[in-house]
VEXKE-27331 format. One record per residue (C-alpha): residue number from 1; x, y, z. Coordinates in Angstrom, 1 decimal. Each point is the difference from the previous one (the first is absolute). Layout:
N
R   num     east    north       up
R   NUM        X        Y        Z
...
REM end
This chain:
255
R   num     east    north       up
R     1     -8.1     16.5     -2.3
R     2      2.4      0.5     -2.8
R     3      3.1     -1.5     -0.8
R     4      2.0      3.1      0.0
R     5     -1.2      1.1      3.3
R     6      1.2     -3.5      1.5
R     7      2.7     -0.1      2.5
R     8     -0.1     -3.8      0.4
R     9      1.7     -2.8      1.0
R    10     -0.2     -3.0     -2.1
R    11      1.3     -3.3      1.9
R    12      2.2     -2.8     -2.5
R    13      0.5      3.1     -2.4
R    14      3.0     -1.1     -1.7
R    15     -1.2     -2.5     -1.8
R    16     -3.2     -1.1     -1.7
R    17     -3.1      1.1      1.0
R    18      1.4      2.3      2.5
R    19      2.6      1.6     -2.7
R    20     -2.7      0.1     -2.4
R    21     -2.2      2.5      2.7
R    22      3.4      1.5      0.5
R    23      0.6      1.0     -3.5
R    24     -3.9      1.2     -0.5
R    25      0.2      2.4      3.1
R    26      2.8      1.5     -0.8
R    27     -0.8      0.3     -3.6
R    28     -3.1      1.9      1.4
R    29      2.1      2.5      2.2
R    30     -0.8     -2.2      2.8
R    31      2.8     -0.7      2.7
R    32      0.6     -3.5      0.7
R    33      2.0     -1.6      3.3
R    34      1.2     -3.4     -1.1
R    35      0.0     -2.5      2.8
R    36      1.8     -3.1     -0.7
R    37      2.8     -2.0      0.2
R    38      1.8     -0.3     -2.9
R    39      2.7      2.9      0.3
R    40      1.6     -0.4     -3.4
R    41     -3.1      0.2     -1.9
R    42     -2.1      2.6      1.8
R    43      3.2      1.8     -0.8
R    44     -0.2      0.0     -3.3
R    45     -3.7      1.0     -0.2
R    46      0.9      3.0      1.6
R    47      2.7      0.7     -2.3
R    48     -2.4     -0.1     -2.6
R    49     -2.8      1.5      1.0
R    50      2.2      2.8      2.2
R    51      0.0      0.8      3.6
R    52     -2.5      3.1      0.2
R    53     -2.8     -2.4     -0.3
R    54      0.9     -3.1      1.4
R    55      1.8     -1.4      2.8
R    56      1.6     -3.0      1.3
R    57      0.0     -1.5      3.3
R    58      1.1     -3.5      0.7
R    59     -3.1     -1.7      1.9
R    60     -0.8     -3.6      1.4
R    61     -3.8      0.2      0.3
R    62      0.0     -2.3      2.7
R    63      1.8      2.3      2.5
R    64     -2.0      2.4      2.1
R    65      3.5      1.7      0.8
R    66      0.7      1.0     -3.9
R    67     -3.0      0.7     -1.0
R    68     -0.9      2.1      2.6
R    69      3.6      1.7      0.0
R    70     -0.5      0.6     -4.3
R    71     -3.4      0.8      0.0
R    72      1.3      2.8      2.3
R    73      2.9      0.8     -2.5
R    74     -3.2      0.4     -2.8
R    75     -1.5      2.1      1.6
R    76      3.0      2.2      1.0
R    77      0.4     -0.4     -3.7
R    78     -3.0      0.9     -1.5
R    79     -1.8      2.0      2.5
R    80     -3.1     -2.5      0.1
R    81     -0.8     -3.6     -0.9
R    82     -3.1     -0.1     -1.9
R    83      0.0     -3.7     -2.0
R    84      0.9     -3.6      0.8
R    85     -0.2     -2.9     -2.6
R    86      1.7     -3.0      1.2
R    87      1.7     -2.2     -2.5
R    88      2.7     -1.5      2.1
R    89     -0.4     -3.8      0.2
R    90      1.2     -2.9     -0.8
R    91     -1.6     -3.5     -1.7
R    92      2.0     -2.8      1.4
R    93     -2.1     -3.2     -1.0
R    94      0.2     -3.5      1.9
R    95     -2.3     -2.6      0.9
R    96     -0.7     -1.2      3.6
R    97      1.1     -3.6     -0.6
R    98      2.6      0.6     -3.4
R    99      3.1     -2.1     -1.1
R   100      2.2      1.6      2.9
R   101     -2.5     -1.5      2.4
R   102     -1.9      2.7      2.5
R   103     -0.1      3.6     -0.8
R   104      1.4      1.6      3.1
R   105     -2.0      2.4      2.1
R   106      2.7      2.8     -0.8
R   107     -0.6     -0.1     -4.0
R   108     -3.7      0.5      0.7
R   109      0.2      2.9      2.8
R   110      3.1      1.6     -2.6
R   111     -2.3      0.2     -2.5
R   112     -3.3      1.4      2.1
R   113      2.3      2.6      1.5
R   114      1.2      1.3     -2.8
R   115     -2.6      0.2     -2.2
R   116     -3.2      0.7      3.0
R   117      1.9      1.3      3.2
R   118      2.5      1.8     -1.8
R   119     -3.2      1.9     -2.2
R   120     -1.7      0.6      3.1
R   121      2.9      1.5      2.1
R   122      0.7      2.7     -2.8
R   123     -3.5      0.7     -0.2
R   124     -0.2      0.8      3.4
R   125      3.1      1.7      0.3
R   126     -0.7      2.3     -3.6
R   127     -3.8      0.8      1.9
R   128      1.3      2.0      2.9
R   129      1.1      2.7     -2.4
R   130     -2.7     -0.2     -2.3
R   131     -2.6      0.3      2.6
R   132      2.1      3.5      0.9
R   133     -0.5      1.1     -3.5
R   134     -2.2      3.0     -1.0
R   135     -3.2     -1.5     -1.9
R   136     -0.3      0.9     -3.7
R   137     -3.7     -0.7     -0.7
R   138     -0.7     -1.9      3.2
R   139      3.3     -2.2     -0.9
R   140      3.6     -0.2      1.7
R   141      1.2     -3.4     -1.8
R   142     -0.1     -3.3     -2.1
R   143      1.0     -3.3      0.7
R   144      0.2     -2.6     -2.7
R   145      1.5     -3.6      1.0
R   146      0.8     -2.6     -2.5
R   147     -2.0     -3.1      0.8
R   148     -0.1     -3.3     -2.6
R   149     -2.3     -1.7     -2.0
R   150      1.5     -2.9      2.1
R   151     -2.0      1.5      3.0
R   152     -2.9     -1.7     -1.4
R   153      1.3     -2.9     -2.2
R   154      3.3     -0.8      1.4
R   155      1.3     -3.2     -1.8
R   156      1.9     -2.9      1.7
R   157      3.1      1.1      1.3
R   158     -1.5      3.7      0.8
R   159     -0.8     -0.5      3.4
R   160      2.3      2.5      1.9
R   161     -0.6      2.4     -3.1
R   162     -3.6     -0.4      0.0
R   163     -0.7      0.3      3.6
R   164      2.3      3.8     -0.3
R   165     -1.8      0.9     -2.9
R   166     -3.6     -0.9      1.7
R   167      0.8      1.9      3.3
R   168      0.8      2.8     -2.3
R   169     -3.0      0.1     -1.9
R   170     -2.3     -0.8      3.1
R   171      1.6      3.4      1.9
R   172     -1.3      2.2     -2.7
R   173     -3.6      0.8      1.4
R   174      1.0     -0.2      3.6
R   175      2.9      2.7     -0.7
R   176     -2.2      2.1     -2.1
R   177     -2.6      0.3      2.5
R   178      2.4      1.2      2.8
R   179      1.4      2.3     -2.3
R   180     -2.7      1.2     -1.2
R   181     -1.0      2.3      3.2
R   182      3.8      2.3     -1.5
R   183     -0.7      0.0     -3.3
R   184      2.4     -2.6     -1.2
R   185     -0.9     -2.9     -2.5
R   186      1.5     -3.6      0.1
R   187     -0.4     -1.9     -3.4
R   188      2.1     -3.2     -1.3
R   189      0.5     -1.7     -3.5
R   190      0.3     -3.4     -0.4
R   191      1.7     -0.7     -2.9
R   192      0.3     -3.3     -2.1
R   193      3.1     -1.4     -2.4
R   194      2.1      2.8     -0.2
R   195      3.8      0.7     -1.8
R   196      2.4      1.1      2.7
R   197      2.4     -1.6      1.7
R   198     -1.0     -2.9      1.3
R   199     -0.4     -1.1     -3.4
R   200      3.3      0.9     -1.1
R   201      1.4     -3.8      0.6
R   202     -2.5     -1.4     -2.2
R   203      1.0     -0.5     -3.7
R   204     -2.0      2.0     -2.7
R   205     -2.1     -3.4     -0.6
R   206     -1.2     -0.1      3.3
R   207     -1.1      3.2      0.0
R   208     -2.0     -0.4     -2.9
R   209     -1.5     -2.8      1.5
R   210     -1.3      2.1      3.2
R   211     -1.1      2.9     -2.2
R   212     -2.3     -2.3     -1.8
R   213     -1.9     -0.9      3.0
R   214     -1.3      3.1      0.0
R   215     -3.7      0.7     -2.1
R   216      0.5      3.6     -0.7
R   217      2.7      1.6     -1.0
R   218      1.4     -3.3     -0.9
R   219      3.4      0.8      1.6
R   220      1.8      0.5      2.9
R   221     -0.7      3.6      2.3
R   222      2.6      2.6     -0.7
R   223      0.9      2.4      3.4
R   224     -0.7      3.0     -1.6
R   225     -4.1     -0.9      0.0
R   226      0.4     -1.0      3.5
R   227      0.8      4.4      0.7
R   228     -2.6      0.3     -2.7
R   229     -2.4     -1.2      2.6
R   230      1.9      1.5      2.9
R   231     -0.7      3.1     -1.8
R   232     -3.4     -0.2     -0.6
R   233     -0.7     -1.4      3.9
R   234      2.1      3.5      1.2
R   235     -2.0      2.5     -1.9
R   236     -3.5     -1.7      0.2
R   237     -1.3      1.0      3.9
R   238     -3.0     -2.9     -0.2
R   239      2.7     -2.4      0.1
R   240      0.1     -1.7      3.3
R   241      0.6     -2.8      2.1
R   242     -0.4     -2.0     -3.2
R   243      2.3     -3.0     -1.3
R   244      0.1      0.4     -4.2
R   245      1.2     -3.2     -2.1
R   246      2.6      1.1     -2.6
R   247      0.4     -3.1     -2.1
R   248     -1.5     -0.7     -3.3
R   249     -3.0     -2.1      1.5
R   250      2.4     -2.8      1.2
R   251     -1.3     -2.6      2.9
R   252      3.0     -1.8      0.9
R   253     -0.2     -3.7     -0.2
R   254      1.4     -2.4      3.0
R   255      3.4      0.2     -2.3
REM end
């Protein structure tokens, strides 16, 4: 599948390494529905990038009533629904026993909803139109879901984020196989140390810190090779029900 024939939607795709796939869609003649919740900036992305090719609809992943209801208003939109990459999520850290005492249940269950439920309720959501598509060689769509390197080596405080991450990761195969029988493919990255916003309260030194953690490229990831991949896992059809590591050959330490 090519980017240009993409009428996708691409969950957190305001910011980082959902506005990253954003821009590389587009840039491709793809059409892009941004779901997410952060009006003012999803706003300008569309300014920029212009409204024939991508579209805005403000989404809490979390709620089966919105993202059924603009799922709906995509495909109204568009005329089909034919990608899914998930990047909404969020990384709240906190230890079980910290300085605050207890971690309360409801910081753990945020954090899996958002990041695991809320992947999963799009997915199956975006698949009843995709299964309606017409096949184009055998295929009527792609999913891609952002798992972590933290799925495997989640370091002290990464519980919540870990467990999220892990669910993600461990859904891959059993989604690809049920798909499989409608021609659609489920794939998900796990990326490593990467610059986007969640970084953006860290001082320069800090950053240079995390970056050299990383063997090879001794740096930081940048967004744009996280829709590098995204590209290459959308227009490679052997590509399925796989989880692919995108981070320099780190293994994350306890901390």
């Amino acid at each position: 599948m090519q980017l240009s024939e993409l009428n996708a939607i691409v969950t957190g795709g305001a910011s980082g390494l959902g506005e990253a796939t954003t821009r590389k869609i587009v840039a491709s003649a793809g059409k892009v529905a941004i779901f997410d919740l952060n009006e003012e900036r999803a706003s300008s992305l569309i300014d920029e990038l212009g409204q024939h090719n991508a579209v805005f609809f403000k989404t809490d992943v979390t709620s089966p009533e919105q993202v059924e209801g603009n799922t709906k208003k995509v495909y109204e939109t568009f005329g089909s629904i034919n990608a899914l990459v998930n990047c909404a999520g969020v990384a709240t850290p906190g230890k079980v026993h910290g300085k605050k005492g207890m971690m309360k249940l409801e910081a753990f269950e945020k954090v899996v909803r958002i990041n695991l439920i809320g992947t999963f309720n799009v997915i199956r959501v975006a698949t009843s139109y995709m299964r309606e598509n017409n096949p184009v060689e055998g295929e009527r769509g792609v999913i891609i879901n952002t798992a972590s390197a933290a799925a495997f080596e989640g370091q002290i405080g990464q519980a919540a984020y870990s467990a999220s991450k892990g669910g993600v990761a461990s859904m891959t195969l059993p989604l690809a196989r049920e798909f499989a029988s409608v021609g659609i493919r489920v794939m998900a990255i796990a990326p490593g140390l990467f610059e986007t916003p969640m970084f953006d309260t860290l001082p320069e030194a800090a950053k240079e810190g995390l970056g050299k953690m990383v063997p090879f490229p001794n740096r930081l990831g940048i967004p744009s090779e996280y829709a590098a991949l995204m590209e290459s896992i959308l227009t490679n059809p052997m590509l399925n029900g796989e989880v692919i590591r995108l981070d320099g050959a780190i293994r994350m330490q306890p901390k």
